[in-house]
C-alpha positions as CSV (number, residue, x, y, z in Angstrom):
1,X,75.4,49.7,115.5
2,X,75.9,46.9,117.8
3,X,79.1,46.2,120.3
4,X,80.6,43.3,121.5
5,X,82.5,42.8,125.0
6,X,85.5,40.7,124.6
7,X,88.2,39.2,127.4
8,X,91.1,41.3,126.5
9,X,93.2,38.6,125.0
10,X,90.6,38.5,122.5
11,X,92.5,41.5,120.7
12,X,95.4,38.7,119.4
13,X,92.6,37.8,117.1
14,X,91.9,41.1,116.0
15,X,94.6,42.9,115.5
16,X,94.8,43.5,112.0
17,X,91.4,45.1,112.8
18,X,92.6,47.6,115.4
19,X,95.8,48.2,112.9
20,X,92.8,49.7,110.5
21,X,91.1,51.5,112.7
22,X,94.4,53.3,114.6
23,X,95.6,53.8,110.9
24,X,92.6,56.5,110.8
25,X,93.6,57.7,114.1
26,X,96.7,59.4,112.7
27,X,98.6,55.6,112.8
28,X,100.8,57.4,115.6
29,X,103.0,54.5,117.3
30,X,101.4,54.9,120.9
31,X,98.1,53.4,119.2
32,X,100.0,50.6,117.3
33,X,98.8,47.1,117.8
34,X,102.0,46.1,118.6
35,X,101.9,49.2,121.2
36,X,98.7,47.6,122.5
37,X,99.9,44.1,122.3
38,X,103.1,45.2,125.1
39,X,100.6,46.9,127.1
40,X,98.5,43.4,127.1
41,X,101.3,41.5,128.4
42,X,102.7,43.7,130.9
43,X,100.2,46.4,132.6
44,X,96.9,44.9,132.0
45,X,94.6,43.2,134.7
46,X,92.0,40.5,134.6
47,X,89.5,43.9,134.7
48,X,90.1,45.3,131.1
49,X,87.9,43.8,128.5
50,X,87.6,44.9,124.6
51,X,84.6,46.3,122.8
52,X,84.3,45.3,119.6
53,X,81.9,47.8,117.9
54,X,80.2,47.0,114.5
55,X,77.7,48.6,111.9
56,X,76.6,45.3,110.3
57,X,79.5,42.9,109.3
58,X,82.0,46.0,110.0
59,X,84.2,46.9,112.7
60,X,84.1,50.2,112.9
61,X,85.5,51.4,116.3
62,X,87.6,49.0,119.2
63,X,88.0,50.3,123.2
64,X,89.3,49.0,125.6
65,X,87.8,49.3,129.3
66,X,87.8,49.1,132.8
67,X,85.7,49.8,135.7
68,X,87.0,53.6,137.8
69,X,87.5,53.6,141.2
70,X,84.3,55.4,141.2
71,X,82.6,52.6,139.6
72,X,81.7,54.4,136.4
73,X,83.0,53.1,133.0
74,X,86.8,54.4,131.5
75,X,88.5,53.4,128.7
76,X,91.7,52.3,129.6
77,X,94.8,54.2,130.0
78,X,97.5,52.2,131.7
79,X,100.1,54.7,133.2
80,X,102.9,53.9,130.9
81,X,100.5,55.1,128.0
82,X,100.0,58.6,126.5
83,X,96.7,57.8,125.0
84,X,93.5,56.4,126.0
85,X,93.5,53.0,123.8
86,X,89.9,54.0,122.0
87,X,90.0,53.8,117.6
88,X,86.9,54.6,115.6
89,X,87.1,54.3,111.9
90,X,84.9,58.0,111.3
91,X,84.9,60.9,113.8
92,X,81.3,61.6,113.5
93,X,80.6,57.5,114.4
94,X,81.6,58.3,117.7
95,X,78.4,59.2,119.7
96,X,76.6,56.3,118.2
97,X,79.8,53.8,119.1
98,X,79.3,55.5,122.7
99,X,75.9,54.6,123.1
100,X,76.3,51.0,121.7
101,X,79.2,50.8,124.3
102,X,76.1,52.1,126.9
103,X,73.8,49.4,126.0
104,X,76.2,46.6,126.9
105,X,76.7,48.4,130.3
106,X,73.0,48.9,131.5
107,X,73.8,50.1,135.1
108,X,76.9,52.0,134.0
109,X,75.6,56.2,134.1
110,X,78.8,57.6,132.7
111,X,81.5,56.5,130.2
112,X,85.4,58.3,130.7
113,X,87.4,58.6,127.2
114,X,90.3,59.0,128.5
115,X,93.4,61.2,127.1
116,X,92.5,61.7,123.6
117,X,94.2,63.6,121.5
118,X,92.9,66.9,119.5
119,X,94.8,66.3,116.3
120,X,92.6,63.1,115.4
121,X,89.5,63.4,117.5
122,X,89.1,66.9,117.1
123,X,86.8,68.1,120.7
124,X,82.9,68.6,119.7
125,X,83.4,64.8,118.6
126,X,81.8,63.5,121.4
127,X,78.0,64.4,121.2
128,X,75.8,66.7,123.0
129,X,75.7,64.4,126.3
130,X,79.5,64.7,126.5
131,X,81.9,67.3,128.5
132,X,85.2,67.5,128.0
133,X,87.7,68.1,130.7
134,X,91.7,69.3,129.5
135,X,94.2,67.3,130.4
136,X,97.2,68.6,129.5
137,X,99.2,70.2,126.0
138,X,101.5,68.2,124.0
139,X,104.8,69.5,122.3
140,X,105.8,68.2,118.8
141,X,108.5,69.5,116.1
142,X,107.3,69.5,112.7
143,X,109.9,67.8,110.0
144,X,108.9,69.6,107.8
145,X,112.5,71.4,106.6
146,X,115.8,70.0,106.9
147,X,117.5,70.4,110.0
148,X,119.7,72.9,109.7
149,X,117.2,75.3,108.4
150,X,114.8,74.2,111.5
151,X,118.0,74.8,114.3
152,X,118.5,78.0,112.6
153,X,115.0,79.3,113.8
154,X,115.6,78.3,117.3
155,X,116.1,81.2,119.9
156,X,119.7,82.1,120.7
157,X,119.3,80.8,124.4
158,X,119.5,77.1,123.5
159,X,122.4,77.4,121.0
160,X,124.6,79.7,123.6
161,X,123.6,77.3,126.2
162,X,125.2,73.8,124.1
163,X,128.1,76.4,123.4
164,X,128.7,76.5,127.0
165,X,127.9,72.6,127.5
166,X,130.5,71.8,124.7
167,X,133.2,74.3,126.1
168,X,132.6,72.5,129.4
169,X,133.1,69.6,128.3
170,X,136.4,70.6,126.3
171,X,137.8,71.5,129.1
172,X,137.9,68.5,130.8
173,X,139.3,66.6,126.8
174,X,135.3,65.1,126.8
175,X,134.3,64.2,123.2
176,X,130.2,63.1,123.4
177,X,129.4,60.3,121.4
178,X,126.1,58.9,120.5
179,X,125.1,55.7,119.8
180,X,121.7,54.4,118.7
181,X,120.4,50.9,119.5
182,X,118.1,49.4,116.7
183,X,118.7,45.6,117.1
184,X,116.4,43.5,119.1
185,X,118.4,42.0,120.3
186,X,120.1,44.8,122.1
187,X,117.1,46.4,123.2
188,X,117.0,44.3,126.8
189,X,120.9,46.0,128.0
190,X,119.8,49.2,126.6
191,X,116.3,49.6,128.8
192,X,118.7,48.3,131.6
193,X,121.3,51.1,131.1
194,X,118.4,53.4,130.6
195,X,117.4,52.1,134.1
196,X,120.8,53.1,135.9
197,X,120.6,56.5,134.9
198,X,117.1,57.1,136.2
199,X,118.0,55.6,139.6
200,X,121.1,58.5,140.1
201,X,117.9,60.9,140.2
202,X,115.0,61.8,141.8
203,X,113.1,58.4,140.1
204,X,115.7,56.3,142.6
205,X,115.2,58.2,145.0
206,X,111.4,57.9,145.3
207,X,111.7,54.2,143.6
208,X,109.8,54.8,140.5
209,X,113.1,54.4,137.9
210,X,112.6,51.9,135.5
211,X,114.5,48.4,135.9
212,X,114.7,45.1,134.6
213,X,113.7,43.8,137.8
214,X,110.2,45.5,137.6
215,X,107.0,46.0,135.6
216,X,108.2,49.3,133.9
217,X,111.5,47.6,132.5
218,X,109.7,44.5,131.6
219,X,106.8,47.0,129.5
220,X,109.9,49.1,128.1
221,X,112.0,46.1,127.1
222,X,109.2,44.2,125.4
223,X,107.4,47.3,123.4
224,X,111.2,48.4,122.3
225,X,111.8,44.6,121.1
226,X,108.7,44.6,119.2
227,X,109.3,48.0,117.5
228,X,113.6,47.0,116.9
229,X,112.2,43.7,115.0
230,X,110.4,46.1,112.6
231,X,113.3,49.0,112.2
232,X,111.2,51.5,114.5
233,X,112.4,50.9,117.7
234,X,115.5,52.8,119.0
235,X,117.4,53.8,122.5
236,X,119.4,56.8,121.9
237,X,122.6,57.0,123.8
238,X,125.5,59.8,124.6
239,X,129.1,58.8,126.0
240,X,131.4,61.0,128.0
241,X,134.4,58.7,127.1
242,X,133.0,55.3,128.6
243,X,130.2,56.3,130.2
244,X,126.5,56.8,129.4
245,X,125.6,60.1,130.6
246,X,122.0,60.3,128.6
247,X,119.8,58.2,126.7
248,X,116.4,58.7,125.2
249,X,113.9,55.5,124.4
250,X,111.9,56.0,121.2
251,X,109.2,54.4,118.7
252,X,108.4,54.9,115.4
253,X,105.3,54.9,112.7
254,X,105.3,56.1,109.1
255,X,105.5,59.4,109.7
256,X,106.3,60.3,113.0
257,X,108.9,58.8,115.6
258,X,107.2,59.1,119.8
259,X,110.1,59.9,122.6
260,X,108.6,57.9,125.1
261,X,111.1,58.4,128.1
262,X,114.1,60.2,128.6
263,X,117.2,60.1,131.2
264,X,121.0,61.8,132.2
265,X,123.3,61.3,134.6
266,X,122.2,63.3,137.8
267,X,126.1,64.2,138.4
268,X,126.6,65.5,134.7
269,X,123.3,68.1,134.7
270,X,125.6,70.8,134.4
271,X,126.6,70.1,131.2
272,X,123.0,69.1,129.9
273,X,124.1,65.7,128.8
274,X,119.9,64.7,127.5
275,X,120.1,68.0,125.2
276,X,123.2,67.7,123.9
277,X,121.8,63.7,122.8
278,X,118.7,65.5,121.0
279,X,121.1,67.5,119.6
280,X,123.1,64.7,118.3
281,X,120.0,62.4,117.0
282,X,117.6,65.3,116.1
283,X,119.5,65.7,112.2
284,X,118.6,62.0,111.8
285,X,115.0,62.4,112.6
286,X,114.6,65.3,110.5
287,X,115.8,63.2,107.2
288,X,113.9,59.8,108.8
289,X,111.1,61.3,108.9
290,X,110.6,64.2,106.2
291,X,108.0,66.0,106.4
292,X,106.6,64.0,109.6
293,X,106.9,64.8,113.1
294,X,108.7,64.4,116.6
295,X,106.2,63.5,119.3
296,X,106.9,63.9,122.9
297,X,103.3,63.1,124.2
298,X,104.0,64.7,127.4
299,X,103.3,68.0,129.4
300,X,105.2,70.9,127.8
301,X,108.2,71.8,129.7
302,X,110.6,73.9,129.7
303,X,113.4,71.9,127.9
304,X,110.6,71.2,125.1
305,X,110.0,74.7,124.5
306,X,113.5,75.9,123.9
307,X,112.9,73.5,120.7
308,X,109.5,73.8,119.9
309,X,106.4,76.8,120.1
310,X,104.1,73.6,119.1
311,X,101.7,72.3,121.6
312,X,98.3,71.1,121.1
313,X,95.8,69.7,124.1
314,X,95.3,66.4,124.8
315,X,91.5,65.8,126.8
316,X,89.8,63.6,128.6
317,X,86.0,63.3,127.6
318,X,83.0,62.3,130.4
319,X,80.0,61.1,128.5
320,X,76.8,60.8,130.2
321,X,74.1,58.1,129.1
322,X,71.4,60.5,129.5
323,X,71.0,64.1,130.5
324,X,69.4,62.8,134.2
325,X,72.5,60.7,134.0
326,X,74.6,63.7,134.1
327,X,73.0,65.4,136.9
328,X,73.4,62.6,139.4
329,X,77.0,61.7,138.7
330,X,77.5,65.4,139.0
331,X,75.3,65.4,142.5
332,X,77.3,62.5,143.4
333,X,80.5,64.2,142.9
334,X,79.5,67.8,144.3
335,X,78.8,65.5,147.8
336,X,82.4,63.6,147.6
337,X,84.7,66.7,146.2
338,X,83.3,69.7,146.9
339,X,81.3,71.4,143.6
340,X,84.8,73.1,142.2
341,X,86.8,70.3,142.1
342,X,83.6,67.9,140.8
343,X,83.5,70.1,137.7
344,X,87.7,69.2,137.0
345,X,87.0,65.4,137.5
346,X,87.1,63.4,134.7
């Protein structure tokens, strides 16, 4: 098994190749080429390069990777995505695409797999010179029965609560109404108006909301577009009369549709505008996507639980080149961090 280290625009060439690959990753949207592609264009630096892996004329596993802070080796995870962008073709390939990947990084001690997720790379998979450090657990909702039989085994708490939310909003002669964007060609207004209702909370506030002034609106705009022009990308809005009071920004594969971000109106929290939108879209999932699955790809929180029990962990993975590789990284971090908060590091 030999790899090859590409410039990352290399991967226009080779996409059809990671397509393969991510298809047996699960095929989950965050690892779609196109997913990649908008990641290319709009988060990635001159630093991250591609690693083409092969076993003889194959391609059997694609990373790609950047140099840590630190200055050992990571895959690369830009910020806006859930995964760690690293597809191998067969589980048990993995420590021998690993050391490959070592041998075209002679001075490099230690490789970081970033946020991989348990479902498709199952922990163990990473060989015996490999630790793996949790990251955080993920929440999803199995399609797997119609909806009304699935919102009939939620706890009483949520369904009181949208009683309450709907009474409230009765009161004041509020009707919600939903709207989903699908076209392309709307996509650009929708991130935008996704935007606005970030910046009324605590993301304008500390100047991290999404716009279509900066990168995050630009990355959001473009991945949505590419998805819409293929039926499986979607902004999910809810109206109080004229005004959008929620929206939710989502992606789709075969069998399973990602929310990737999701927003309300700061003034309208009392009336829960973002559940009341799942609420609204959740039935049209659930017949989408039979016997699939909702993704969050986020740390469980509260809201998540009151509709799903589901979580499973999502890890990062530090793999050493060599056992004396191991100890001096771990040396080296004992001196910078102090020895309990080395052994978190990833």
């Amino acid at each position: 098994m030999k790899a090859r280290i590409l410039p990352r625009d290399a991967f226009a060439g080779l996409s059809e190749e990671w397509t393969r690959l991510a298809a047996a990753c699960g095929g989950v949207p965050v690892l779609d080429a196109d997913f990649v592609a908008a990641c290319l264009e709009h988060l990635a630096s001159d630093e991250v390069s591609l690693a083409v892996i092969e076993q003889g004329s194959a391609v059997v596993a694609m990373s790609f990777l950047v140099t840590s802070r630190l200055g050992t080796l990571e895959t690369w995870a830009p910020g806006q995505a859930p995964l760690g962008l690293f597809v191998a073709e067969h589980r048990e390939q993995v420590p021998a695409v690993l050391e490959a990947i070592f041998k075209q990084y002679p001075a490099r001690a230690m490789l970081g797999v970033l946020q991989q997720d348990s479902r498709y790379i199952a922990p163990g998979s990473f060989g015996s010179l490999a630790e793996e450090v949790p990251y955080i657990d993920t929440p999803w909702i199995e399609c797997t029965t119609g909806f009304d039989e699935y919102w009939e085994s939620l706890g009483s708490n949520i369904k009181r609560n949208m009683r309450k939310d709907g009474n409230k909003l009765e009161a004041r002669n509020i009707s919600p109404r939903m709207v989903v964007i699908e076209r392309s060609e709307d996509i650009a207004a929708a991130v935008a108006a996704y935007g606005e209702l970030e910046m009324s909370g605590w993301k304008g506030a500390e100047n991290s909301a999404v716009s279509a002034e900066n990168m995050q609106g630009r990355f959001y705009t473009g991945l949505l577009e590419r998805f819409a022009s293929r039926g499986r990308g979607y902004a999910f809005q809810l109206f109080y009369g004229d005004r959008l009071v929620a929206s939710d920004l989502a992606i789709a594969g075969a069998d399973s549709v990602v929310i990737l971000k999701t927003a309300y109106l700061d003034e309208e929290r009392a009336t829960s505008p973002a559940q009341l939108l799942r609420r609204s879209y959740f039935p049209r999932l659930f017949e989408q996507f039979a016997g699939g699955r909702i993704e969050f790809y986020g740390r469980a929180l509260d809201w998540h639980r009151r509709w799903t029990k589901l979580a499973r962990p999502l890890y990062h993975v530090n793999v050493y080149r060599s056992g004396a590789a191991r100890a001096v990284v771990r040396a080296a971090r004992s001196v910078r961090q102090g020895p309990a908060e080395a052994a978190r590091t990833p």
